[in-house]
N, C-alpha and C positions, 0 to 999 in steps of 0.2 A: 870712362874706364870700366871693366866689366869687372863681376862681382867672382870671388874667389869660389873655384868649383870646391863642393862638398866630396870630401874622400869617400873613396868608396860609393858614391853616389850612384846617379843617374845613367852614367856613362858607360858604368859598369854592367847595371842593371838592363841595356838596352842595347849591349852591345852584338845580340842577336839580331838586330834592324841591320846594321852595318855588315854582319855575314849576311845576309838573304841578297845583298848585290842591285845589280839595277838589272832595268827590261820591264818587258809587259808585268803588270802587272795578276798575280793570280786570283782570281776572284772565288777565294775556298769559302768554305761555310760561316765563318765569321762576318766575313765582308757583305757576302749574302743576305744573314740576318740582321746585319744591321741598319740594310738599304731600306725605308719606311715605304711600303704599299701605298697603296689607294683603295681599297675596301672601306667602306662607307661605315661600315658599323664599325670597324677599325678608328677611325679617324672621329667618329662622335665617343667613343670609349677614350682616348687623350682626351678631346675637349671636356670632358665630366672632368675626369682626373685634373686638366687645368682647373677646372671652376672650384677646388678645394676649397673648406675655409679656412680662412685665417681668424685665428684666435690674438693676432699682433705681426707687427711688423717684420717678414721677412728679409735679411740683406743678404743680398749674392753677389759675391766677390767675384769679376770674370779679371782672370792674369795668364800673364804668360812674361818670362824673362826675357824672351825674342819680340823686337817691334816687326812688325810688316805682318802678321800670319792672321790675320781677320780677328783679329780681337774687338776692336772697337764694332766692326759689322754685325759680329756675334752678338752686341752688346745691344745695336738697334734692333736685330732683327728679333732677336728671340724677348725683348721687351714689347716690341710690337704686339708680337704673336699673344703674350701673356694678356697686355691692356686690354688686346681687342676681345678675344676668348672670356676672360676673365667678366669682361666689361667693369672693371673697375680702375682705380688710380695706379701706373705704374711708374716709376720715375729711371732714369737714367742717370747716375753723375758723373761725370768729368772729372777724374782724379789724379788725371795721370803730372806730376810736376814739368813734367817735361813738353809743356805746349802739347797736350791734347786734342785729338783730332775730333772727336765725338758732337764741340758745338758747330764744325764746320760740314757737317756731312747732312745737317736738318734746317731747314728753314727758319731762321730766329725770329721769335716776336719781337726782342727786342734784344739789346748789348749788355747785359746782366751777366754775374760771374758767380760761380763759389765764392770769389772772394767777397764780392757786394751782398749778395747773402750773409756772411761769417758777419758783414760789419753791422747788417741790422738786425741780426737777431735779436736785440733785446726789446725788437717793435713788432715781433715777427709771432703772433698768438693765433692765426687761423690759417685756413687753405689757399686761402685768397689771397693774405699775406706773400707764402709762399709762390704763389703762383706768378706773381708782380716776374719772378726771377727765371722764370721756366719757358722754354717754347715748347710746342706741343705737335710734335712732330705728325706724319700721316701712318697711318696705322692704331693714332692714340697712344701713343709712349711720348713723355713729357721729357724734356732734357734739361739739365742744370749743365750749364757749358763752365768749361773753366777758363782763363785767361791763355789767348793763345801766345801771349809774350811769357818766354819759360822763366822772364829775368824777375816775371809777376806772379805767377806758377805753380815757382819751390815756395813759394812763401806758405804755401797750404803745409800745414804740421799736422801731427798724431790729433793734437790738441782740439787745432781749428777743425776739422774732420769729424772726431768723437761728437762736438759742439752741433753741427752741422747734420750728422746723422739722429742727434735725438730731436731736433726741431722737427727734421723730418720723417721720424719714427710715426710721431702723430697725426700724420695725415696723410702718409702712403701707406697700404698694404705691403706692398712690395716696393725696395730698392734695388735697384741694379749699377754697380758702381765699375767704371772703366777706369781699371790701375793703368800703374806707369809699368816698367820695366826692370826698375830698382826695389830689390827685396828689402833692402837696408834702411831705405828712406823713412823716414818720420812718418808719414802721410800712410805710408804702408804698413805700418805698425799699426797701426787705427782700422785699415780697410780689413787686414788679418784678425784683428782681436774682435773687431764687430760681429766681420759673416757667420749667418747661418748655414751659410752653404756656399760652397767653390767651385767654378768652373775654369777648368787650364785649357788655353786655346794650342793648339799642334797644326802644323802642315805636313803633307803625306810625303817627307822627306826624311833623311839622315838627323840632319841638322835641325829640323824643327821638331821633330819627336826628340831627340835628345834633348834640346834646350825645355821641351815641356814636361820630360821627364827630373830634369833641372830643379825646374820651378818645384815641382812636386817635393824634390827631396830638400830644398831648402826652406819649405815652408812646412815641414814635417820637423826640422832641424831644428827650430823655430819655436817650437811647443805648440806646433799648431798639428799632430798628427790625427788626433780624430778629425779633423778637418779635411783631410787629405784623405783618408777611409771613407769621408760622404761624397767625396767631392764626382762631378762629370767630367770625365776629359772630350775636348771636341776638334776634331782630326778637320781644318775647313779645306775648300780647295780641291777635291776630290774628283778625278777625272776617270773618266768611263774605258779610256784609252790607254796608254803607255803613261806612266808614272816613274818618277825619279826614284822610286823604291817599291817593292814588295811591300803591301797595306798589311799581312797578315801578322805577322813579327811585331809589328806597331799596335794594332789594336788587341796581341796576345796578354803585351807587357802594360797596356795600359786596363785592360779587365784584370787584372793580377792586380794593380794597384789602385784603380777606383772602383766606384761603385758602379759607374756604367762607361760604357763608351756611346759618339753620337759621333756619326759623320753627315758630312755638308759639302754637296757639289759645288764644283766649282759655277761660277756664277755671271754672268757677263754684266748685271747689272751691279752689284755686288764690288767685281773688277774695277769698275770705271772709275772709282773713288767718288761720284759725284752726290748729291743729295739722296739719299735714301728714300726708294718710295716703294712700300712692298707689292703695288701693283705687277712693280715691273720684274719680280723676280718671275722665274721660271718657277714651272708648275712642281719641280721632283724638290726646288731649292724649298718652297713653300712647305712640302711634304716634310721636308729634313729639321727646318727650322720650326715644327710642331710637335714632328717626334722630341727634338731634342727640350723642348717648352713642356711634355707631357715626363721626361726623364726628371727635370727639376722637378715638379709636382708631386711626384712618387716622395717628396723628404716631405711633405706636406702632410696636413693633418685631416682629418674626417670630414669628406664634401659636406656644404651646404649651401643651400641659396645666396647669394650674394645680389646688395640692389645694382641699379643701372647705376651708376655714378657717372660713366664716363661716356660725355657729349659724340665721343666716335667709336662708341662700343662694337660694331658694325662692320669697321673698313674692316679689317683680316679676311670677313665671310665676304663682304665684297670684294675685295681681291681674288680671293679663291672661289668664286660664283659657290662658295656654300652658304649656307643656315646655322648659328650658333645653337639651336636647339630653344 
């Protein structure tokens, strides 16, 4: 059952996307600036900005109230992008209650869950501990899958979550957590009141800016509105061609209400649903999913060196035949 629109909300607020109509779409100065280049010193000026330090553990919340609009992909991709840049520990969670796609999309090391974690944490004192429950997908973004049975799922609460993110506070830098779709749910209460920073996923449509507009205002409704002032929104799916809406209306109302905007072509590899492997993205998808990896960075704190920790610090510049620097 869907969750009750916010008065006065989103709907209202974006109700400019719904006048600008369909057809081609116009490619104005907005859309322009927000397509990422390829300028070399462009592209190592993100990667510093990625390499930030951290002073403790970052969690970034990626949601959106619509399923199907690339959230979970956002969720691989731009974790990738962070591990491998970074070259340090990045993790991914599976939160969503509702049979989460996120442990199906990477290769498992093994049949581990959030929940089998929540039950042994009181065994659970180092990295390694942790890792027992993790696969380690390509690109070097590690995943904590949830139970893909939802009837196993919902049982994740505020509680077990909060539990589960301070184990993991201590031995990732960064978390990246794949919600569900329910603002309401228990689970979600926990992934809101943690993050340091929020990313709302959108498709470049009617109905998926508005439902991401949604999210925005019910998680503002929430007492979570400085949250929603840091927050990225990222418009995925973005086609070079004819578009089910005018992009400019979309990405007006949503620099109006976050702190950046990021778009993300569409993608074929991406599309396929199948294992995630950032080899195989396209070279502009690559480009988008580092601009949008260098927008998080910006809520970061004062660069500094950071060691290698991570066994595939590598693949990303492999992928993309660069040099991390």
């Amino acid at each position: 059952m869907s969750e009750p629109r916010v008065p006065g909300g989103a709907g209202i607020g974006v109700a400019g996307i719904a006048a600008a109509g369909t057809g081609p779409a116009r490619l104005g100065e907005r859309l322009l600036r927000l397509l990422p280049g390829t300028d070399p010193a462009e592209e190592e000026r993100k990667k510093e900005l990625i390499r930030t330090h951290l002073g403790d553990c970052r969690r970034i919340a990626v949601i959106s109230l619509k399923g199907g609009v690339g959230k979970t992909t956002t969720t691989l991709a731009l974790g990738a992008v962070l591990a491998s840049v970074r070259r340090d520990r990045v993790l991914a969670v599976d939160a969503n209650p509702d049979a989460g796609t996120l442990g199906r999309r990477v290769r498992r090391d093994n049949t581990a869950t959030i929940r089998h974690l929540l039950s042994e944490l009181p065994r659970v004192s180092s990295y390694m501990d942790v890792r027992r429950f993790t696969s380690l997908a390509r690109g070097g973004l590690e995943v904590l899958a949830n139970d893909p049975n939802p009837a196993v799922s919902t049982a994740l609460d505020e509680t077990g979550y909060r539990r589960v993110l301070e184990a993991l506070r201590r031995q990732y830098p960064l978390v990246l957590t794949d919600s569900g779709t329910g603002l309401t749910h228990s689970a979600m209460q926990g992934v809101l009141g943690l993050a340091d920073q929020l990313i709302v996923v959108a498709t470049p449509s009617v109905d998926g800016a508005d439902s991401a507009a949604d999210t925005l205002e019910h998680v503002a409704a929430r007492g979570h509105a400085a949250l929603v002032e840091r927050s990225v929104a990222v418009v995925t799916g973005v086609r070079s061609t004819t578009r089910p809406v005018r992009l400019d209306p979309i990405i007006a109302y949503f620099e109006a209400r976050c702190r950046a905007v990021r778009l993300v072509p569409h993608d074929e590899h991406l599309a396929a649903g199948g294992e995630f492997d950032p080899r195989r993205l396209a070279r502009r998808t690559r480009a988008a999913f580092l601009d949008l990896a260098a927008a998080v960075a910006e809520d970061f704190s004062v660069p500094a060196p950071l060691p290698r920790t991570n066994p595939m610090a590598h693949a990303w510049d492999v992928a993309t035949g660069a040099t991390s620097g």
